[in-house]
C-alpha positions as CSV (number, residue, x, y, z in Angstrom):
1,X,-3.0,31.6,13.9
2,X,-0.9,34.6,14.6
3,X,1.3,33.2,11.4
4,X,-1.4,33.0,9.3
5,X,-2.5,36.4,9.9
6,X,1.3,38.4,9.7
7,X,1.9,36.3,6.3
8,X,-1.3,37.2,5.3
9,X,-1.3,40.7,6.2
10,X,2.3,41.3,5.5
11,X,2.1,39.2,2.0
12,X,-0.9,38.4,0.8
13,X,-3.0,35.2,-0.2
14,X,-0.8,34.2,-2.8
15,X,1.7,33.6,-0.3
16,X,-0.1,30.7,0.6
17,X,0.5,29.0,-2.8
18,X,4.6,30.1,-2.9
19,X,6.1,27.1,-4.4
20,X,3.0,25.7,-5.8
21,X,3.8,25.8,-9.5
22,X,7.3,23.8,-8.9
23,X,5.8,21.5,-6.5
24,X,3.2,20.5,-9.0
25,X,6.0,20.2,-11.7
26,X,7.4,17.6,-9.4
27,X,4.7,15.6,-8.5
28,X,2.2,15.6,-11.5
29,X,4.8,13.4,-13.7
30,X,6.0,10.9,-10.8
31,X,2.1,9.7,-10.4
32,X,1.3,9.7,-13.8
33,X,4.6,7.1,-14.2
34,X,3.2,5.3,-10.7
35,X,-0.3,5.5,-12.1
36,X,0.4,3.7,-15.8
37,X,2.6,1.7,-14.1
38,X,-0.2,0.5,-11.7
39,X,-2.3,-0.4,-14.6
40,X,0.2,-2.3,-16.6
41,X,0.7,-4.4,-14.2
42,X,-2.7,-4.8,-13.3
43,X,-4.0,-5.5,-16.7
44,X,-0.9,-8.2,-17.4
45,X,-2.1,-9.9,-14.1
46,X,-5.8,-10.2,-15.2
47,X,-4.8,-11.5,-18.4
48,X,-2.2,-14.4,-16.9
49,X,-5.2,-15.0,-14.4
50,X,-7.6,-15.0,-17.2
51,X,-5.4,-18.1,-19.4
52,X,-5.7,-20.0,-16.2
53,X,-2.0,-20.0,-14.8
54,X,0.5,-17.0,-13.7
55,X,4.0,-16.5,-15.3
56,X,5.5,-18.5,-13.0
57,X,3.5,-22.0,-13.4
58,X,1.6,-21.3,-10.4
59,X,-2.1,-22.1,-10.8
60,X,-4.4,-19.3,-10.8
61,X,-7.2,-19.2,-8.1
62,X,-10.1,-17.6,-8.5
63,X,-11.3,-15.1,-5.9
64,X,-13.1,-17.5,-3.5
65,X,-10.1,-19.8,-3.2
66,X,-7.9,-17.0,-2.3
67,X,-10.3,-15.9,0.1
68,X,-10.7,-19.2,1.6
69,X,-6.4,-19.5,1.5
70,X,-6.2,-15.7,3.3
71,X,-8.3,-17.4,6.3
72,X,-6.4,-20.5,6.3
73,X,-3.0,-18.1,6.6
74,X,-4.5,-16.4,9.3
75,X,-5.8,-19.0,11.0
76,X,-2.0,-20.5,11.1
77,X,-0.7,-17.2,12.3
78,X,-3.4,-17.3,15.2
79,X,-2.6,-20.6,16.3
80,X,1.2,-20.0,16.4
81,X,1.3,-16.6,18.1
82,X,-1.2,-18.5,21.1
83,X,1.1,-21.4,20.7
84,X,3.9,-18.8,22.0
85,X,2.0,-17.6,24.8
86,X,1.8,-14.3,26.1
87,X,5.4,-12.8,24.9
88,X,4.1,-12.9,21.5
89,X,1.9,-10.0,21.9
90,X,4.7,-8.0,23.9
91,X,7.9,-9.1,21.2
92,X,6.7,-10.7,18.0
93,X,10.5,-11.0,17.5
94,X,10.8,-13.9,20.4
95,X,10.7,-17.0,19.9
96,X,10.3,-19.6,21.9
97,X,13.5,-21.7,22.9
């Protein structure tokens, strides 16, 4: 708090935002590019999965099915970390010998 107060005293408010301008230079361009990106991709997806298969072959599921093959994968990892016993929890790195 005592900061606050000198820079303020001493410099002003506009202190605050020092640095702003440039920062905003920076950033502003690098998520516009992450943005677009984002929605490229997104868009190409939805119309692969809209044709009925993905680029690679692999058939497209619709939401349910992943659902239902995101429980069966954590079902699997459930059963193996109990299936390793206690350790699991402490070093997910160990493995059982």
């Amino acid at each position: 708090m005592r900061t606050f107060h000198t820079i303020l005293k001493e410099e002003g408010w506009r202190a605050f935002y020092a640095g702003l301008g440039t920062n905003m230079m920076r950033a502003v361009p690098a998520a516009t590019v992450t943005m677009l990106t984002y929605e490229y991709v997104m868009q190409r997806l939805r119309q692969t999965r809209d044709r009925g298969r993905h680029k690679l072959g692999l058939p497209a599921f619709s939401r349910e099915q992943q659902a239902g093959r995101d429980m069966d994968a954590a079902a699997t990892l459930r059963d193996e970390r109990r299936d390793m016993g206690p350790r699991a929890a402490i070093n997910p790195r160990t493995s059982p010998s």
